[in-house]
C-alpha positions in Angstrom: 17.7 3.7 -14.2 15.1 3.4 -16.6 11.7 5.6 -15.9 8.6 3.8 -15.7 5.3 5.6 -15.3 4.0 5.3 -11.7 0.8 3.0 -11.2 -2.7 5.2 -11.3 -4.7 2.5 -9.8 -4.5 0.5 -6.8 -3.7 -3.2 -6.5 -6.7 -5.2 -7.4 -8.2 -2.5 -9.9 -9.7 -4.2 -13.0 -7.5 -1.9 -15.3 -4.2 -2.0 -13.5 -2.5 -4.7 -15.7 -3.3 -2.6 -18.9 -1.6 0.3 -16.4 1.4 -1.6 -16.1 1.7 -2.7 -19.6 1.1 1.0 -21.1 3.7 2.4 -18.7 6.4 -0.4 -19.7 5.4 0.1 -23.4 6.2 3.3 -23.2 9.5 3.1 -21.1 10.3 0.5 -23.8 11.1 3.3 -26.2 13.2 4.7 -24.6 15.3 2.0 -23.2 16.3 1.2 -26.6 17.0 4.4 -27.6 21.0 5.0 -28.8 22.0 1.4 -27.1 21.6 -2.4 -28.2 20.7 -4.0 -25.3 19.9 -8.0 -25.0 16.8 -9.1 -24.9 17.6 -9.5 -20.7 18.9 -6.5 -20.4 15.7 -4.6 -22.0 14.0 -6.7 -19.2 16.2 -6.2 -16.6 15.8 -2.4 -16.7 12.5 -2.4 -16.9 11.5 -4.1 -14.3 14.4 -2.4 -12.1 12.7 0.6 -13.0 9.0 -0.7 -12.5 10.1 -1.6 -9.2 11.3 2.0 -8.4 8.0 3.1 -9.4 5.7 1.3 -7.4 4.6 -1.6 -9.8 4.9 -5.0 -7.9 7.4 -7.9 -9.7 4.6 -10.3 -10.6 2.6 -7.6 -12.4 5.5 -6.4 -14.6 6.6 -9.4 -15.6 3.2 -10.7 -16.7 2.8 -7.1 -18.3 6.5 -8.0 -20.1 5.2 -11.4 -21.5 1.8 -9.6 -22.5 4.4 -7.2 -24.8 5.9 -10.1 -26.2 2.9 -11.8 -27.1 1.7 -8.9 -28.5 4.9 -8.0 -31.0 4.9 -11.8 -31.8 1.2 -11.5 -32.9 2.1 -8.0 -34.5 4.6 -9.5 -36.9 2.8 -12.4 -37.6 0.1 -9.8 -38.9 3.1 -8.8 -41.2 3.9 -12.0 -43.1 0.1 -13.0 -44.1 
């Protein structure tokens, strides 16, 4: 299973979403390491392992979309 970082702030707290996405971001890394996984398969684990760690469903998978958004804004930042 993939380790994700347990949450540090209760539900509710302002700065628990950017919690959830810095703890996926860095389980990311390592998910990826020495495998190619599918896109869903990246997800999969991550949230498998969010879930272990105390994160609630919702939460990671808006923290998942937030990634995406973010590398799609990152790379667009690349071409200009």
């Amino acid at each position: 299973m993939t380790y994700v970082a347990s949450p540090k702030r209760p539900v509710g707290h302002p700065d628990r979403a950017l919690d959830c996405e810095e703890a996926l971001e860095a389980a990311l890394r390592h998910v990826t390491e020495g495998e190619t996984l599918g896109e869903q398969d990246i997800e999969a684990r991550l949230v498998q392992g969010g879930l272990a760690a105390g994160w609630e469903e919702a939460e990671l998978r808006t923290a998942i979309a937030d990634l995406r958004r973010n590398a799609a804004l990152g790379l667009q930042g690349l071409s200009e």
